[in-house]
C-alpha positions in Angstrom: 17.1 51.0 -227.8 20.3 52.8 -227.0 21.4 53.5 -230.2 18.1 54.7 -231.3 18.2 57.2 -228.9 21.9 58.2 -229.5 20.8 58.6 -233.2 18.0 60.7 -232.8 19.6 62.6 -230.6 22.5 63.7 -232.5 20.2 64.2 -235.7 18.3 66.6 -233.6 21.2 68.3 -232.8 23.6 68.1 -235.8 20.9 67.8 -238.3 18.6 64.6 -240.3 21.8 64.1 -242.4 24.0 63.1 -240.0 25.2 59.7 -240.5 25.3 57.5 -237.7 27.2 54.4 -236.9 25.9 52.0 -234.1 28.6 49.4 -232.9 26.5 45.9 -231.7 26.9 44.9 -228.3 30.0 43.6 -227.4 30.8 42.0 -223.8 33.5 43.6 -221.9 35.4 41.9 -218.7 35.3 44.4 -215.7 36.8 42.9 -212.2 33.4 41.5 -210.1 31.4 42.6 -212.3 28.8 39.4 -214.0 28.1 40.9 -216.8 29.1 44.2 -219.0 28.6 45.4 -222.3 29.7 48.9 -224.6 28.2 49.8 -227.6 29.1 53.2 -229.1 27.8 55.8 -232.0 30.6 56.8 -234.3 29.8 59.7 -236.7 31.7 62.5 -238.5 31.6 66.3 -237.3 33.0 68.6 -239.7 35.5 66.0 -241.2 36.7 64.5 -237.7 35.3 61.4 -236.3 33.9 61.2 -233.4 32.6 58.1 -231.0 29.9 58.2 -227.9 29.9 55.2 -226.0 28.7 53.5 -223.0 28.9 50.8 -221.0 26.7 49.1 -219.1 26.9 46.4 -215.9 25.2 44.7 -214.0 26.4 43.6 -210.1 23.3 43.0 -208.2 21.6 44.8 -206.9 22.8 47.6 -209.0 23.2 49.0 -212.6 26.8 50.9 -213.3 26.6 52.8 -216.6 29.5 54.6 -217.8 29.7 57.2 -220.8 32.7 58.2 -222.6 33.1 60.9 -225.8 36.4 60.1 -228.1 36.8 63.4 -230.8 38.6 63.3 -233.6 42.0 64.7 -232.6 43.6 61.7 -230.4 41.0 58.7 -231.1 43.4 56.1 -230.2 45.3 57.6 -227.5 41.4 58.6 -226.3 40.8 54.8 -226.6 44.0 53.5 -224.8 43.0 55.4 -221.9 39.1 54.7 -221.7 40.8 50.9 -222.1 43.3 51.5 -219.1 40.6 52.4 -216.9 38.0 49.8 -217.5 40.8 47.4 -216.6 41.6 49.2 -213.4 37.8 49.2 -212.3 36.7 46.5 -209.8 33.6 46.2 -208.4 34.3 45.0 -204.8 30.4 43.9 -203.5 28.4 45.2 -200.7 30.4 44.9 -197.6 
C-alpha cells in the first residue's frame, strides 16, 4: 500500500513517466523493538538516483515510522549513515 502511494505520488509530481522501483519488505533488527520493516522507492531524477524509504515498527502500544531520502550524490555514504543510526536506536519500553 506504501509503495503505491510513493508511486503515485512521485508520478504526480515528476510526471506519468517516471519510473519507479519498489524494494519488498525486508525485516530490519532495531534494539527492543518486536518487529520492523523498510521498504524504499528508488527512481532516477535527471540522471541521479535517488531512494525514499521508510521504516516501520511496531513496540506496543505504539507505531515508530521513520523516513529517510538518499540523492544521488553520496548514496552509499547516505546509506552508511541511515545504517549507523538504526543500529544506535533502542526502544527502551514504557517506564
Amino acid at each position: 500500500m506504501g509503495g503505491g502511494s510513493v508511486t503515485s505520488e512521485l508520478q504526480e509530481e515528476y510526471g506519468k513517466d517516471l519510473q519507479v522501483e519498489i524494494s519488498k519488505p525486508a525485516l530490519v533488527q532495531m534494539k527492543g523493538v518486536p518487529y520492523a520493516a523498510r521498504q524504499s522507492a528508488r527512481y532516477a531524477l535527471k540522471g541521479n538516483p535517488w531512494e525514499r524509504g521508510w521504516i516501520y515498527a511496531f513496540a506496543e502500544p505504539f507505531q515508530i515510522f521513520i523516513f529517510y531520502l538518499v540523492t544521488g550524490e553520496n548514496v552509499k555514504a547516505d546509506k552508511d549513515i541511515i545504517g549507523q543510526a538504526l543500529s544506535s536506536f533502542e526502544y527502551l519500553g514504557i517506564r
